[in-house]
N, C-alpha and C positions, 0 to 999 in steps of 0.2 A: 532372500529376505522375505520374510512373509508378516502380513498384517495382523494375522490372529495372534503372533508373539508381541507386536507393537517396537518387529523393526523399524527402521529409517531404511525408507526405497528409494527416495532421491533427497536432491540436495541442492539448491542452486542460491549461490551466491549475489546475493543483492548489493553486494558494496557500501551499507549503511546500517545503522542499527533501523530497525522495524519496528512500528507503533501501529500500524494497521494491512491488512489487504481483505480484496474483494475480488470475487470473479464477474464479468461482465463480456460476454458472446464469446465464452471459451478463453479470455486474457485473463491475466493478474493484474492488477491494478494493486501498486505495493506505495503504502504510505513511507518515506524512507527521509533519515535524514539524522541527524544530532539530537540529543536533549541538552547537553550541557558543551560549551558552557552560554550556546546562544539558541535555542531553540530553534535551529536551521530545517523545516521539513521541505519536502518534495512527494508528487505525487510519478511514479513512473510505472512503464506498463510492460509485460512482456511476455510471451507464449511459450508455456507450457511446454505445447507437442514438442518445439524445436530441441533437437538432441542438446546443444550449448546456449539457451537464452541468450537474447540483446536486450539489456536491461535498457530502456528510454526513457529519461524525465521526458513529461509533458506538459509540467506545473509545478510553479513555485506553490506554497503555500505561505499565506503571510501572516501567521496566528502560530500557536503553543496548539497542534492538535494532536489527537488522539483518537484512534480507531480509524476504520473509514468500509463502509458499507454502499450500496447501491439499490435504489428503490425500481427500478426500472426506466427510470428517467433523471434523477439524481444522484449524485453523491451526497451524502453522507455524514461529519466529522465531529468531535467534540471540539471545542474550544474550552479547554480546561481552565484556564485564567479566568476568566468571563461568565463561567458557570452557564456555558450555552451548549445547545448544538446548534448545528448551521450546515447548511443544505446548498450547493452548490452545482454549476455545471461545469465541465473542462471545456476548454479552449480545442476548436474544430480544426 
């Protein structure tokens, strides 16, 4: 597969539909979770390099969000209901 045609070179399964992710010291940090019919998100993390990913929550998310990006010391998210965004740190 190659990039200049705009194959698909991988593929890894998240177990959830996707509303956002972000890279953060070589991790994915993948927003994951329902929209309908209860706005169920979660925040889970997982590496790349590894040949089969171990997808991990490491946060609930308690909001309708949207996106999720990394400033270098925060995350990130919209809370779409709310007309917000909202800045957050994960749980150590």
């Amino acid at each position: 597969m190659s990039i200049a045609t705009g194959n698909i070179l991988r593929v890894i399964d998240v177990g959830a539909e996707i509303c956002g992710h972000t890279f953060v010291d070589g991790l994915i940090y993948v927003l994951r979770g329902t929209e309908r019919p209860n706005e169920e998100w979660r925040i889970a993390r997982l590496d790349p390099q590894q040949d089969a990913p171990e997808v991990e929550d490491i946060a609930v998310v308690p909001f309708a969000s949207r996106s999720l990006t990394f400033d270098g010391k925060h995350f990130w998210s919209n809370y779409r209901a709310k007309d917000m965004i909202v800045s957050f740190a994960l749980p150590t």
